[in-house]
Z-matrix of the N, CA and C atoms (Angstrom, degrees):
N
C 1 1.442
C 2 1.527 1 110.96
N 3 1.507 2 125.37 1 -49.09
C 4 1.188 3 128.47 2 144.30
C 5 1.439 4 146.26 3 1.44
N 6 1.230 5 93.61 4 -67.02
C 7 1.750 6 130.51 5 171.61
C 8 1.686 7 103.53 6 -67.48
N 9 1.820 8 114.95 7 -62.70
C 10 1.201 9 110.75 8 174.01
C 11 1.591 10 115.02 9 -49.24
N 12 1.298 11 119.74 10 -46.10
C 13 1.616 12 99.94 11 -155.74
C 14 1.930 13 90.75 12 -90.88
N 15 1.122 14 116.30 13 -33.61
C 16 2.124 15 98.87 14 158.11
C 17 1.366 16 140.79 15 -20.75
N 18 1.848 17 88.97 16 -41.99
C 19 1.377 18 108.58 17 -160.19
C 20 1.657 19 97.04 18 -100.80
N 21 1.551 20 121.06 19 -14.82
C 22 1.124 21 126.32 20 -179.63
C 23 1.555 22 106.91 21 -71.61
N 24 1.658 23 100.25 22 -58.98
C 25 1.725 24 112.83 23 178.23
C 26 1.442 25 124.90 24 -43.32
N 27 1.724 26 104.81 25 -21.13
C 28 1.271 27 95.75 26 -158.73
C 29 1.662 28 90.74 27 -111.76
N 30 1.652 29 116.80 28 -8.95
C 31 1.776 30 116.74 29 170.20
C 32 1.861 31 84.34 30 -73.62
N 33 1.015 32 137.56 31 -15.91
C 34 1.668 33 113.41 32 -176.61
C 35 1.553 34 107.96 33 -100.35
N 36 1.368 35 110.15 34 -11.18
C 37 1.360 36 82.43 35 171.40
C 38 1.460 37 125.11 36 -107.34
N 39 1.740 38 113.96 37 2.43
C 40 1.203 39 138.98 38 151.00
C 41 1.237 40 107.45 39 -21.00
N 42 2.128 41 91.71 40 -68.32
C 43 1.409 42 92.87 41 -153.76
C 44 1.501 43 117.06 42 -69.97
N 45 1.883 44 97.32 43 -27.57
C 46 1.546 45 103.88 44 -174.54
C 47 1.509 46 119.97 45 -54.22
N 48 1.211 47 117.17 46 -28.68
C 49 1.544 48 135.02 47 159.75
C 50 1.478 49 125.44 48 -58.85
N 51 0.772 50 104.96 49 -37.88
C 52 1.453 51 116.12 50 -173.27
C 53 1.619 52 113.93 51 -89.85
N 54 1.010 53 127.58 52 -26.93
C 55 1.629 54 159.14 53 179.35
C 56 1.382 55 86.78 54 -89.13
N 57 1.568 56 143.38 55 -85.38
C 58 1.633 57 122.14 56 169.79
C 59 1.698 58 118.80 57 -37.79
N 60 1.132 59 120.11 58 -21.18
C 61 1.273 60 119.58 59 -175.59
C 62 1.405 61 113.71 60 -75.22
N 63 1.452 62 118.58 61 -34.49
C 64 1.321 63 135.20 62 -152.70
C 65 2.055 64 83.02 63 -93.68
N 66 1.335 65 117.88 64 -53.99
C 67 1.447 66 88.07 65 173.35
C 68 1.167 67 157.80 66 -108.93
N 69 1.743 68 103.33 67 27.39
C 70 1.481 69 113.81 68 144.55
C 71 1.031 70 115.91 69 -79.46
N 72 1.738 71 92.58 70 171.60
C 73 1.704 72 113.15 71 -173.94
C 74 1.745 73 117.75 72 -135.58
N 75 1.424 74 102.60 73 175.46
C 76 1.368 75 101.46 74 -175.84
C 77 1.575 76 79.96 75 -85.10
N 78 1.587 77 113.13 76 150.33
C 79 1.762 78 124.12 77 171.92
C 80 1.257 79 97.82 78 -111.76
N 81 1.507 80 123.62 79 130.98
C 82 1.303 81 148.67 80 162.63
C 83 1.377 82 118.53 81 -141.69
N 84 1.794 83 99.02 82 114.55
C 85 1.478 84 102.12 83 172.44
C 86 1.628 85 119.33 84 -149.17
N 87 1.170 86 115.69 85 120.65
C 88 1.688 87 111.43 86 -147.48
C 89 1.890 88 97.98 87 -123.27
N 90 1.221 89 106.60 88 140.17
C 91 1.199 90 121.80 89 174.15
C 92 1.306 91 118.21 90 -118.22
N 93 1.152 92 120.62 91 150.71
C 94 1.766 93 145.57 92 163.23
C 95 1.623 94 148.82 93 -129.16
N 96 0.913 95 101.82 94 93.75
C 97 1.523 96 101.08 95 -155.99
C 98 1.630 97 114.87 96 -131.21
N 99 1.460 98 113.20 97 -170.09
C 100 1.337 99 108.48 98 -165.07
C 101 1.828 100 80.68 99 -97.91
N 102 1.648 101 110.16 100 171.61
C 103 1.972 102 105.46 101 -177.91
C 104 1.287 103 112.86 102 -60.45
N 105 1.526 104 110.89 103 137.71
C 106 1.566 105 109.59 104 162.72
C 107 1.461 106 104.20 105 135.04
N 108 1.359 107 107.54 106 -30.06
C 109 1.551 108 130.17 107 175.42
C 110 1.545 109 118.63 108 -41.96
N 111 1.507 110 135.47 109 107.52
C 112 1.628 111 118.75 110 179.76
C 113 1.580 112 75.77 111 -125.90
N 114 2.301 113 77.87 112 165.25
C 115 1.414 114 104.07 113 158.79
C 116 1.519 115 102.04 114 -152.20
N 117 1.168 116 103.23 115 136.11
C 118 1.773 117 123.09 116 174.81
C 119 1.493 118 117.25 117 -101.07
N 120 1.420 119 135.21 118 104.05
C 121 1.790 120 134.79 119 150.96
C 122 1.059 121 89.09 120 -83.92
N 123 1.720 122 115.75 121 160.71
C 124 1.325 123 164.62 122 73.67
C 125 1.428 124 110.72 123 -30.12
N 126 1.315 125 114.33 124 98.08
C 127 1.585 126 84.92 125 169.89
C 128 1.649 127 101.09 126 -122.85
N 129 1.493 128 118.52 127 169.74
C 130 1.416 129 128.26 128 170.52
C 131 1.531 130 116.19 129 -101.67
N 132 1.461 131 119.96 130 124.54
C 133 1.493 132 129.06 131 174.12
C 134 0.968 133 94.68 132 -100.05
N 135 1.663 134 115.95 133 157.38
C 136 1.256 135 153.07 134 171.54
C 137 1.815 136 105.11 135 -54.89
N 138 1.474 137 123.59 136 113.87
C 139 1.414 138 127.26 137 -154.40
C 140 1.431 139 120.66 138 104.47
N 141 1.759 140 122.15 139 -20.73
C 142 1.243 141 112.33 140 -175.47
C 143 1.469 142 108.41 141 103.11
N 144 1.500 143 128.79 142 -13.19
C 145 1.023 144 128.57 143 -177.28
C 146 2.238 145 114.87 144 -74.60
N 147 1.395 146 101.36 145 131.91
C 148 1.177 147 94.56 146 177.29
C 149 1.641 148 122.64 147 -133.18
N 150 1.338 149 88.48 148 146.24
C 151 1.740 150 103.27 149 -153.67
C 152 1.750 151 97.68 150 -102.58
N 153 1.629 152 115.21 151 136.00
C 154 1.265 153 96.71 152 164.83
C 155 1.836 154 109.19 153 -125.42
N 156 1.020 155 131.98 154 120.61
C 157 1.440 156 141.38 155 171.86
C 158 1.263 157 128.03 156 -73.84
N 159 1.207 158 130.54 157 169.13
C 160 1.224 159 131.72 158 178.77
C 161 1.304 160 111.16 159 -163.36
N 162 1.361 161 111.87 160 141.40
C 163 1.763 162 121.01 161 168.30
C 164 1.275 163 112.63 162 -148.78
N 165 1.558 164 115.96 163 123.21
C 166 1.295 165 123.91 164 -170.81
C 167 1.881 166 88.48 165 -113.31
N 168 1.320 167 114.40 166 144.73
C 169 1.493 168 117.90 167 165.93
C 170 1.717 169 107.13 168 -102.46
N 171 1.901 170 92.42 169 146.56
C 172 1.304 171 107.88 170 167.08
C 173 1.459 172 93.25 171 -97.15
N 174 1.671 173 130.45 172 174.85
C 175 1.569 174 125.53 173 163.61
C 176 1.454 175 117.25 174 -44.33
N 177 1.079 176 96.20 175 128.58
C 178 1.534 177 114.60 176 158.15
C 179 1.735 178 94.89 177 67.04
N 180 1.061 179 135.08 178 44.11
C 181 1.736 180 110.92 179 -164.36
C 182 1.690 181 81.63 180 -132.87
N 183 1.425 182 118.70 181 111.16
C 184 1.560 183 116.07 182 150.64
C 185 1.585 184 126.89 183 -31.01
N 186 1.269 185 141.73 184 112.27
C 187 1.258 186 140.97 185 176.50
C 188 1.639 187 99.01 186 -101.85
N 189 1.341 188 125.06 187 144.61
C 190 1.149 189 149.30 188 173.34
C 191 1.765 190 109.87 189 -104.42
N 192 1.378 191 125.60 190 136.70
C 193 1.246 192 133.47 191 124.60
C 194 1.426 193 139.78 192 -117.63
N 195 1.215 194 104.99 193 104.29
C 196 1.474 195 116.00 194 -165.33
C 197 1.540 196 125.21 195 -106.54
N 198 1.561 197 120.26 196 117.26
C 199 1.503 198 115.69 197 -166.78
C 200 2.066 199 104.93 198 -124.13
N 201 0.945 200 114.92 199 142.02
C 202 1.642 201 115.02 200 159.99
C 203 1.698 202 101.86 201 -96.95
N 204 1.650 203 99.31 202 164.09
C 205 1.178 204 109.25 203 -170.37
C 206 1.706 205 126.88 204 53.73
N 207 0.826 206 115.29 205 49.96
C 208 1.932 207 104.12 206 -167.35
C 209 1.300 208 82.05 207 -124.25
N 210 1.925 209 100.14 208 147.76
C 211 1.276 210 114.51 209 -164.59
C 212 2.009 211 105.89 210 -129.86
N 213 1.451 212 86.14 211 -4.19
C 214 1.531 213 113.93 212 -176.81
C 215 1.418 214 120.05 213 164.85
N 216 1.750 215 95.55 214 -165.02
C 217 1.520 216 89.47 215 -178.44
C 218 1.783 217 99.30 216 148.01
N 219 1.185 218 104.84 217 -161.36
C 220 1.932 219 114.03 218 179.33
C 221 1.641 220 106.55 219 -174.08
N 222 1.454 221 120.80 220 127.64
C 223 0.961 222 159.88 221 -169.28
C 224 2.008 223 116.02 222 -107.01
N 225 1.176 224 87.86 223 124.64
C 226 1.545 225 97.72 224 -160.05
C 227 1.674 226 99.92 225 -128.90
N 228 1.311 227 127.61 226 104.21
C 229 1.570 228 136.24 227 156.60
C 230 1.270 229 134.91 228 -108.85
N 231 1.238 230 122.68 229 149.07
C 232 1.920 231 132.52 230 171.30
C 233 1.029 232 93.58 231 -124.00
N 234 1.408 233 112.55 232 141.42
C 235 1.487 234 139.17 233 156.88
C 236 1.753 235 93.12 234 -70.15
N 237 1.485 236 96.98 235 160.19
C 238 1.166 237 128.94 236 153.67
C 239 1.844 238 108.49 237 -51.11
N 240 1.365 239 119.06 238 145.49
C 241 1.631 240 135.85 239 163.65
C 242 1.526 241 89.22 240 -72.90
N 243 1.147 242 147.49 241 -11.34
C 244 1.123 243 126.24 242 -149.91
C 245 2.106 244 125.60 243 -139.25
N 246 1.172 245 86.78 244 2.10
C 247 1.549 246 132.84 245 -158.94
C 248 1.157 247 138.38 246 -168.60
N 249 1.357 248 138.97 247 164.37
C 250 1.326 249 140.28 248 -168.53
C 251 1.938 250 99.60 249 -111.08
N 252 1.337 251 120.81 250 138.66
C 253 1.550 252 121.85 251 159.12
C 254 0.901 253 104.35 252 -96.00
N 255 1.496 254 99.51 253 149.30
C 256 1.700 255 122.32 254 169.36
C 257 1.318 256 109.95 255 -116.59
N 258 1.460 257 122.88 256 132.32
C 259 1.110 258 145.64 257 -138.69
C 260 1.425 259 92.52 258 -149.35
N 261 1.337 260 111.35 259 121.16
C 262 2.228 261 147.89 260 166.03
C 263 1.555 262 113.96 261 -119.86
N 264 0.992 263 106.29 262 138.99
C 265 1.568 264 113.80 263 -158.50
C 266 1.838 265 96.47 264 -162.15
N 267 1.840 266 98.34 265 101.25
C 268 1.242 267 101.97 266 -168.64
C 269 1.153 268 126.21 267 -137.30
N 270 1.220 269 129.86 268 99.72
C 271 1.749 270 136.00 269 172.14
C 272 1.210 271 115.37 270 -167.32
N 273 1.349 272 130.20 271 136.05
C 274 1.434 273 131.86 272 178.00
C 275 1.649 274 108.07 273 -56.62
N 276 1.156 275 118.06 274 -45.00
C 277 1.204 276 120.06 275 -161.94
C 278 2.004 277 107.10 276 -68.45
N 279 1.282 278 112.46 277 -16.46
C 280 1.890 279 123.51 278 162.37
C 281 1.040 280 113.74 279 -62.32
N 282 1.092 281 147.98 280 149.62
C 283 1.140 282 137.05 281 103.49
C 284 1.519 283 121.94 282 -27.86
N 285 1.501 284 118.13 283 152.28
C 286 1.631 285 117.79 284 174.89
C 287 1.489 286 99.19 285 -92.52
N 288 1.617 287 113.50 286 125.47
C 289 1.553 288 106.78 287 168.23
C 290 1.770 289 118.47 288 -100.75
N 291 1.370 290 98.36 289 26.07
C 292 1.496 291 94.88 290 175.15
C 293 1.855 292 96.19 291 -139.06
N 294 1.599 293 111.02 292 160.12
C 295 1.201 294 107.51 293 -151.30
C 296 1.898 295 100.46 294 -103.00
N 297 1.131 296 119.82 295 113.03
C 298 1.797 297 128.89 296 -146.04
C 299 1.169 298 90.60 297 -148.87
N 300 1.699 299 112.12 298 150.94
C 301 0.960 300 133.06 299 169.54
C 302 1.636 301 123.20 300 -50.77
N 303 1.251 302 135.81 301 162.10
C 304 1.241 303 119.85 302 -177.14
C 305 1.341 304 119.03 303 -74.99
N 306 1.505 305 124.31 304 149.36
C 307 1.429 306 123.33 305 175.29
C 308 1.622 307 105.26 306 72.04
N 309 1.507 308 111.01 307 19.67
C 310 1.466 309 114.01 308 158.73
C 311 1.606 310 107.93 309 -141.15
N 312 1.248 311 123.46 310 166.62
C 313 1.559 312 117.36 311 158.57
C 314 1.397 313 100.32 312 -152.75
N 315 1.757 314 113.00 313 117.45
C 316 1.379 315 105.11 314 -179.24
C 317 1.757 316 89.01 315 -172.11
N 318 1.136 317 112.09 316 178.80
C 319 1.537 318 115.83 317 -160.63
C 320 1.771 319 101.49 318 -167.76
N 321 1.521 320 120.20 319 151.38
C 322 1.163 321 132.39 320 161.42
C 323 1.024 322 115.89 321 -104.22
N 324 1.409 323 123.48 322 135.01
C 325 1.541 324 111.21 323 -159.35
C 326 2.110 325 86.48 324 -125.35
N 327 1.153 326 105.85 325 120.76
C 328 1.899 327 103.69 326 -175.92
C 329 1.795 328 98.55 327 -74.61
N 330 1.990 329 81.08 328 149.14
C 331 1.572 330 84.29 329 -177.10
C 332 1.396 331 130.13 330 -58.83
N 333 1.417 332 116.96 331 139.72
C 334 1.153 333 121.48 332 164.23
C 335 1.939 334 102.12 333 102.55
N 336 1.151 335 95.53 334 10.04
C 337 1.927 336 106.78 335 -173.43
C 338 1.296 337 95.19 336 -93.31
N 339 1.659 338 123.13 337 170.00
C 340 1.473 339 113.89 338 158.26
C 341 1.657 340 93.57 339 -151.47
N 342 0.928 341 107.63 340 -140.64
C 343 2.128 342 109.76 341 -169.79
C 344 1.480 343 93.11 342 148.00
N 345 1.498 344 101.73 343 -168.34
C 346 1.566 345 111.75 344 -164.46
C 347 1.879 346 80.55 345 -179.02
N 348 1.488 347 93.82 346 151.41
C 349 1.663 348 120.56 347 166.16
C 350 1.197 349 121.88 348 -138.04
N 351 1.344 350 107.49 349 164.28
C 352 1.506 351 110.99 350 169.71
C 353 1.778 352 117.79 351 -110.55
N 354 1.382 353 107.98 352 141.73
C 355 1.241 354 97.52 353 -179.63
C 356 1.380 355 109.79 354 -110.23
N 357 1.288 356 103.82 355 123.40
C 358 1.527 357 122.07 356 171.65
C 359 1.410 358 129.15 357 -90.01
N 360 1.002 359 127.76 358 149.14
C 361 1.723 360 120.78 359 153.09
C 362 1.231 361 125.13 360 -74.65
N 363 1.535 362 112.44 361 124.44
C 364 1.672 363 83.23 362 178.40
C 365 1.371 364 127.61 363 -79.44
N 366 0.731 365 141.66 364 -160.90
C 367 2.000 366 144.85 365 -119.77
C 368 1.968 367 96.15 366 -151.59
């Protein structure tokens, strides 16, 4: 009887793992801009653990922020005074927080603008 309810505890916490597994995501979100350009996440991993990133642009230079496991979080950017950023925002498992054609998610943000999002899972 022992053995059965062991073997039960440990099919629930399988699943409880595995069910968190299923709704994080890989986080990818990359910017481009003229110099001067930042962006700040917070993001949340699977456990409670929280990550904070950063990408400042030199001209023209793609910046990456890239996380495993993230289950959420919020994202904070300024354009350049001097230029417009370009802003990609990519994984099925997000929601898109900027409003893009389908089968893309990305946004121009005019110089000297800034905003912030939230990152969701989608549903």
């Amino acid at each position: 009887m022992r053995t059965i309810m062991n073997g039960l505890a440990m099919a629930v916490l399988a699943t409880q793992a595995a069910a968190q597994n299923q709704t994080a995501g890989f986080f990818a979100f990359r910017g481009e801009g003229e110099r001067g350009w930042e962006a700040t996440c917070t993001l949340q991993r699977v456990g409670g653990r929280t990550l904070q990133r950063e990408m400042t642009g030199p001209r023209d230079a793609q910046q990456v922020i890239a996380a495993r496991s993230i289950i959420g979080g919020r994202c904070e950017f300024r354009a350049s005074t001097t230029g417009p950023l370009t802003l990609e925002f990519d994984d099925t498992r997000f929601q898109c927080p900027f409003t893009s054609p389908p089968g893309t998610c990305g946004t121009v943000i005019a110089a000297g603008q800034s905003g912030a999002f939230d990152v969701r899972i989608r549903n």
